[in-house]
N, CA, C and O atoms as a Maestro MAE file, in Angstrom:
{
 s_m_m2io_version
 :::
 2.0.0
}

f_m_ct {
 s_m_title
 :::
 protein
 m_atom[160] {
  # First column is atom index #
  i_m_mmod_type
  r_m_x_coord
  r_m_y_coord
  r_m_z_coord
  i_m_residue_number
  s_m_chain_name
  s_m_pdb_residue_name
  s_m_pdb_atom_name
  i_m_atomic_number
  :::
  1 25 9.181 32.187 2.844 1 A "UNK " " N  " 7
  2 3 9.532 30.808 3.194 1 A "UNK " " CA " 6
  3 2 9.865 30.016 1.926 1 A "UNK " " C  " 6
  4 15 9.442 30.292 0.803 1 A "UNK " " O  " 8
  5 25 10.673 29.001 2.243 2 A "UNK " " N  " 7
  6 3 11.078 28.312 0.850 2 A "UNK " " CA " 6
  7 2 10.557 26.883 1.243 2 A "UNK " " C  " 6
  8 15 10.328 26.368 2.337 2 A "UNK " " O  " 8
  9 25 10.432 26.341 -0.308 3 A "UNK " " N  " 7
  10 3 9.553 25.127 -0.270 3 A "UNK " " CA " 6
  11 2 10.683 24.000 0.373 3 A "UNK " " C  " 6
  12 15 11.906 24.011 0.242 3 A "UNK " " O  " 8
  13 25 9.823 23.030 1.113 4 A "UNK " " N  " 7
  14 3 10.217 22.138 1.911 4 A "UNK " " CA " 6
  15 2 11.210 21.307 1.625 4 A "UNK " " C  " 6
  16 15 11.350 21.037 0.432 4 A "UNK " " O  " 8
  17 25 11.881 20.865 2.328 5 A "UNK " " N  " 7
  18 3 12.893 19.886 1.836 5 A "UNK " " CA " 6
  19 2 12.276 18.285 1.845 5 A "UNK " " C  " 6
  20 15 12.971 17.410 1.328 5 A "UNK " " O  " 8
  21 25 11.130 17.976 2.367 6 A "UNK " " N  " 7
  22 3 10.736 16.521 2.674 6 A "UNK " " CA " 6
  23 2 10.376 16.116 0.952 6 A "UNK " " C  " 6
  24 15 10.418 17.141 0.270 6 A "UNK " " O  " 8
  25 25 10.067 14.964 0.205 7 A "UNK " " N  " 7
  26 3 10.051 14.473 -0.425 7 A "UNK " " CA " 6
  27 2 9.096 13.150 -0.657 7 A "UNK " " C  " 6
  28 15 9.619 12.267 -1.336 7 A "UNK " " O  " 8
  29 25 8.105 12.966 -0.300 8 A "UNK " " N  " 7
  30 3 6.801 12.562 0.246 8 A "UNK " " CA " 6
  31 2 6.437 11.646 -1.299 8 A "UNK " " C  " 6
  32 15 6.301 12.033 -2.459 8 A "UNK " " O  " 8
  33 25 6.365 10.288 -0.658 9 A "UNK " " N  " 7
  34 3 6.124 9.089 -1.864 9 A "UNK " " CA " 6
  35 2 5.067 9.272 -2.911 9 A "UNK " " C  " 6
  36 15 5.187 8.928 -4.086 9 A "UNK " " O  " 8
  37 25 3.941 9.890 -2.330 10 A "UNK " " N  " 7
  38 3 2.667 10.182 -2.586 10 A "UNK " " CA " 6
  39 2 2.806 11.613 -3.847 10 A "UNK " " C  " 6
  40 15 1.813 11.842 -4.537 10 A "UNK " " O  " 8
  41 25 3.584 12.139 -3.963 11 A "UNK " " N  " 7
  42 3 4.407 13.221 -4.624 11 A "UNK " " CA " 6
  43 2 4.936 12.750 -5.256 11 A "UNK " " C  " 6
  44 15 4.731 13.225 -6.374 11 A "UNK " " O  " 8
  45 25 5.909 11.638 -5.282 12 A "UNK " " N  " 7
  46 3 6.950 11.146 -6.365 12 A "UNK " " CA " 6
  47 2 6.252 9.580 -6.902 12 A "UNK " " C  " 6
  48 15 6.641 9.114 -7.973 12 A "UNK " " O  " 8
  49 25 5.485 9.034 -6.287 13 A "UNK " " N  " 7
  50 3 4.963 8.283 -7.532 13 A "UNK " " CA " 6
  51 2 3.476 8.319 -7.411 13 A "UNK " " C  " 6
  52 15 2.942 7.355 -7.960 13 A "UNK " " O  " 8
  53 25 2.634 9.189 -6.828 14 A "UNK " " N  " 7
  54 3 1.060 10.057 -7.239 14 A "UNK " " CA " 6
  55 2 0.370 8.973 -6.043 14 A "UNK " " C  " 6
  56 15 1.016 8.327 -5.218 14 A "UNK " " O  " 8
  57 25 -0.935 8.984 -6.194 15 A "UNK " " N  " 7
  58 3 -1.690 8.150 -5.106 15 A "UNK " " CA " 6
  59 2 -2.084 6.683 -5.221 15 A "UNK " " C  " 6
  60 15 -2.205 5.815 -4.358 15 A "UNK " " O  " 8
  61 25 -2.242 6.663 -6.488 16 A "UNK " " N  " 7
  62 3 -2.445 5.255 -6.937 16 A "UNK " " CA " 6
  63 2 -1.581 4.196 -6.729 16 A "UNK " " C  " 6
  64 15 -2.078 3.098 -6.477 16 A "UNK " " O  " 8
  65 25 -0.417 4.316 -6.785 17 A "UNK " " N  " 7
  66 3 0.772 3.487 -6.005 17 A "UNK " " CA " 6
  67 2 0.172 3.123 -4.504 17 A "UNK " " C  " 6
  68 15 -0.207 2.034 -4.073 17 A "UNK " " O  " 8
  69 25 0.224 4.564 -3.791 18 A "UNK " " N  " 7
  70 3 -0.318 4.332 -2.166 18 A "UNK " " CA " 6
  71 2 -1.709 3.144 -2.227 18 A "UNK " " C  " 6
  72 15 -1.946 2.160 -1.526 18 A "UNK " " O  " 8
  73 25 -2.427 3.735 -3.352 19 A "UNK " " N  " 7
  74 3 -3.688 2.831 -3.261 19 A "UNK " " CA " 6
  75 2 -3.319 1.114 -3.608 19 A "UNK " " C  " 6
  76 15 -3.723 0.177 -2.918 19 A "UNK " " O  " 8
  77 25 -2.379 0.980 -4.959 20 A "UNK " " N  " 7
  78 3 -1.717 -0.606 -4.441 20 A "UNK " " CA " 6
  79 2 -1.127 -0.986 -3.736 20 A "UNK " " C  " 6
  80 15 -1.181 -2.184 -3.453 20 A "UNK " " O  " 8
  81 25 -0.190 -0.028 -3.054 21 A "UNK " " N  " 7
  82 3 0.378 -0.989 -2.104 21 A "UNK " " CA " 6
  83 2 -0.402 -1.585 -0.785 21 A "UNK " " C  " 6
  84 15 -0.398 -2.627 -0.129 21 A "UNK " " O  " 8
  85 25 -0.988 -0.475 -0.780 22 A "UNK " " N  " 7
  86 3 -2.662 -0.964 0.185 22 A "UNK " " CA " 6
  87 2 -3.491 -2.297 0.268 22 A "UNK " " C  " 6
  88 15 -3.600 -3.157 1.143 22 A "UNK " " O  " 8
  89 25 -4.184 -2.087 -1.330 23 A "UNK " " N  " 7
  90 3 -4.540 -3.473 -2.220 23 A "UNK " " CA " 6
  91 2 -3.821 -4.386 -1.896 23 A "UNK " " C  " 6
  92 15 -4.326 -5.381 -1.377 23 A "UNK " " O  " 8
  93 25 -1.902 -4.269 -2.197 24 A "UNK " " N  " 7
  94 3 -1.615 -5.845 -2.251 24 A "UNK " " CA " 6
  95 2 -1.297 -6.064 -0.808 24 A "UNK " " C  " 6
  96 15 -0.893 -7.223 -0.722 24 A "UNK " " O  " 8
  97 25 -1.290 -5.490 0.367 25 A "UNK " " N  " 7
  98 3 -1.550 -5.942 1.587 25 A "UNK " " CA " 6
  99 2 -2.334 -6.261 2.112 25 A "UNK " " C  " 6
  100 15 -2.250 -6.855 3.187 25 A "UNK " " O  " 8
  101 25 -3.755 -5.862 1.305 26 A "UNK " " N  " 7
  102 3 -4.694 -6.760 1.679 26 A "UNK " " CA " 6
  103 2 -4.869 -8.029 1.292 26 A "UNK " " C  " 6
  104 15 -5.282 -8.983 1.951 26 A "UNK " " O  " 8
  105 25 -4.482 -7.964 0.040 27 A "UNK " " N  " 7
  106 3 -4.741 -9.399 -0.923 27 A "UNK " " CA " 6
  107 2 -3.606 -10.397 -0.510 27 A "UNK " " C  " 6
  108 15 -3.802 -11.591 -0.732 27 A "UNK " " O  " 8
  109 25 -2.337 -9.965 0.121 28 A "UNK " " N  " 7
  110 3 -1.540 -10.822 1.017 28 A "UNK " " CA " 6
  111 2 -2.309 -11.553 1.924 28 A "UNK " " C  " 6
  112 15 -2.727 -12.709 1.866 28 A "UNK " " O  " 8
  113 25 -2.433 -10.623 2.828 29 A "UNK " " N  " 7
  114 3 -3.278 -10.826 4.222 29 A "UNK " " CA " 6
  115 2 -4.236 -11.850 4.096 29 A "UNK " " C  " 6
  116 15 -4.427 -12.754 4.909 29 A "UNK " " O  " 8
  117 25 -4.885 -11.642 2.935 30 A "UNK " " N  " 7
  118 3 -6.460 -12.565 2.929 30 A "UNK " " CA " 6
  119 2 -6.099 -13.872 2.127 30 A "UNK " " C  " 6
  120 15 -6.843 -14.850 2.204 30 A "UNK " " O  " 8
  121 25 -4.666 -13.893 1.158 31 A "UNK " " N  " 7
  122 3 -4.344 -15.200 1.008 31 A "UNK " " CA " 6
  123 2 -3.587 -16.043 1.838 31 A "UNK " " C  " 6
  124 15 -3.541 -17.268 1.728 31 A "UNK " " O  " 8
  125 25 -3.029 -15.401 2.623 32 A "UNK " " N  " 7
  126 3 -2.293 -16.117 4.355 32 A "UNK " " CA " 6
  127 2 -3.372 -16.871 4.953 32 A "UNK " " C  " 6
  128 15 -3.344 -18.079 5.192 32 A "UNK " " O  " 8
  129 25 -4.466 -15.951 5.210 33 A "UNK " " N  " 7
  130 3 -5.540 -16.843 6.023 33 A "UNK " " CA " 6
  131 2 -6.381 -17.731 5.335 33 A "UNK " " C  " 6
  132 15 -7.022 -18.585 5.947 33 A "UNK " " O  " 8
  133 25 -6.454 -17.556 3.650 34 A "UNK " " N  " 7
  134 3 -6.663 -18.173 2.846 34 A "UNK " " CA " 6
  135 2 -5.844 -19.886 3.189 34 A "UNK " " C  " 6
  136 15 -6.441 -20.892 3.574 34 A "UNK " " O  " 8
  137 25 -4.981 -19.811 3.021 35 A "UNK " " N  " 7
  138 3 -3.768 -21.127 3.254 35 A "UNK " " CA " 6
  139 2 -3.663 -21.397 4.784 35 A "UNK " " C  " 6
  140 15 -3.029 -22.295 5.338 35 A "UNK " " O  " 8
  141 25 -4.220 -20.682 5.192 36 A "UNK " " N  " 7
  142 3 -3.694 -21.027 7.009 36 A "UNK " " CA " 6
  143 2 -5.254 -22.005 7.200 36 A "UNK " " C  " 6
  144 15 -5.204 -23.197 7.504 36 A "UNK " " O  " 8
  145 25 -6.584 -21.263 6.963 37 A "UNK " " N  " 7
  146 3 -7.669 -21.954 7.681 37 A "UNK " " CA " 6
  147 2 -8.873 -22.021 6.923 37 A "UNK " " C  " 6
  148 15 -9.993 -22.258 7.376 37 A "UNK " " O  " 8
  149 25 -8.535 -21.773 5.614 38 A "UNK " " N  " 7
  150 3 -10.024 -21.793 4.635 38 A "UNK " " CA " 6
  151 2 -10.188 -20.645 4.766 38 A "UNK " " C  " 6
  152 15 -10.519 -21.045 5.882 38 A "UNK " " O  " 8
  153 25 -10.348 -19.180 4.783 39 A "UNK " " N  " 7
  154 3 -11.007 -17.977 5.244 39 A "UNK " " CA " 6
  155 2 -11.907 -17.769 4.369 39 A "UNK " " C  " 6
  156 15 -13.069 -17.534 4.701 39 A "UNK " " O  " 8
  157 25 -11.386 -17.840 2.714 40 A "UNK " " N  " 7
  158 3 -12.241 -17.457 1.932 40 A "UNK " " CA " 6
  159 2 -13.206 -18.579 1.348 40 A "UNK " " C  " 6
  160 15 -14.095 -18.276 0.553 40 A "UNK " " O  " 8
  :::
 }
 m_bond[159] {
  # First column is bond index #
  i_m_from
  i_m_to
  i_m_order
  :::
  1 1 2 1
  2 2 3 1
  3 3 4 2
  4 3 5 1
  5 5 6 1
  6 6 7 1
  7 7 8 2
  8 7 9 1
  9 9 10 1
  10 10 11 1
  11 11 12 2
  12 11 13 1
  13 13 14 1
  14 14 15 1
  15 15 16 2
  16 15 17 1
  17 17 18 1
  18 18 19 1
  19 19 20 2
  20 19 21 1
  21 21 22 1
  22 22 23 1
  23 23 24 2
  24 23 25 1
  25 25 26 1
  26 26 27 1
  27 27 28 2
  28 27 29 1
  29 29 30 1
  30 30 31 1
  31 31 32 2
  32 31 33 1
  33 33 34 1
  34 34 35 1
  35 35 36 2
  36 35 37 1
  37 37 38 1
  38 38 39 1
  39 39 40 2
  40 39 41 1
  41 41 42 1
  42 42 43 1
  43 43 44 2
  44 43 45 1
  45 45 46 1
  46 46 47 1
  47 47 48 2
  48 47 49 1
  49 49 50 1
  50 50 51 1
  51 51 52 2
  52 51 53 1
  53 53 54 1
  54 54 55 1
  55 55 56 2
  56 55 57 1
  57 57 58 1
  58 58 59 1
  59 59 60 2
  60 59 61 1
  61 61 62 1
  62 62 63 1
  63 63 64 2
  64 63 65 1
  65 65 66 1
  66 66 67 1
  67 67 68 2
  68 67 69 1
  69 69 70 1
  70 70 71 1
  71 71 72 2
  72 71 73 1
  73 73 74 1
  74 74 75 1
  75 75 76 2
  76 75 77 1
  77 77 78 1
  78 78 79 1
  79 79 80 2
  80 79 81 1
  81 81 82 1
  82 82 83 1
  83 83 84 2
  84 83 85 1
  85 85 86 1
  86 86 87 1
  87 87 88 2
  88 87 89 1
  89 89 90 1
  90 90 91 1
  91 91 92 2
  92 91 93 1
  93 93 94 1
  94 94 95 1
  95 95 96 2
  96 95 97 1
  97 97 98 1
  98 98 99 1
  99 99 100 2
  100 99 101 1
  101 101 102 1
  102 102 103 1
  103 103 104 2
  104 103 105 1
  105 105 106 1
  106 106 107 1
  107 107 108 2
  108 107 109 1
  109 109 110 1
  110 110 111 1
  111 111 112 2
  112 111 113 1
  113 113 114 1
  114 114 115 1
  115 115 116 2
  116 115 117 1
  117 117 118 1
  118 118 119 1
  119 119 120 2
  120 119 121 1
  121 121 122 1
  122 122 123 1
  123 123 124 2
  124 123 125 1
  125 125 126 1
  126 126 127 1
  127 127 128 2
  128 127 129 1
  129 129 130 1
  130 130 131 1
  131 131 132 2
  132 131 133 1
  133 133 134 1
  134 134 135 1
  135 135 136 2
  136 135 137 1
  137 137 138 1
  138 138 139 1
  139 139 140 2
  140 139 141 1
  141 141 142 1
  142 142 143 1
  143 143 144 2
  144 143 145 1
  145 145 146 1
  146 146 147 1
  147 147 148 2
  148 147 149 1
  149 149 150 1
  150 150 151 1
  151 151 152 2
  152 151 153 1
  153 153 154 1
  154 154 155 1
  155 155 156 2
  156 155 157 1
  157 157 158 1
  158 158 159 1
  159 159 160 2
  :::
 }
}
């Protein structure tokens, strides 16, 4: 069998990327509700 043709983000820029883009959707998220109703 020959290696795959898919090309998988997590492969081309490692995990730590996956892990910020994570981070800054949270830190979005929690400054929205931050500005919407006091959250934090």
């Amino acid at each position: 069998m020959s290696e795959g043709t898919r090309d998988d983000h997590v492969k081309h820029y490692g995990p730590w990327a996956w892990a910020a883009g994570i981070a800054f959707g949270v830190a979005m998220m929690a400054f929205m509700f931050y500005l919407a109703d006091g959250f934090l």
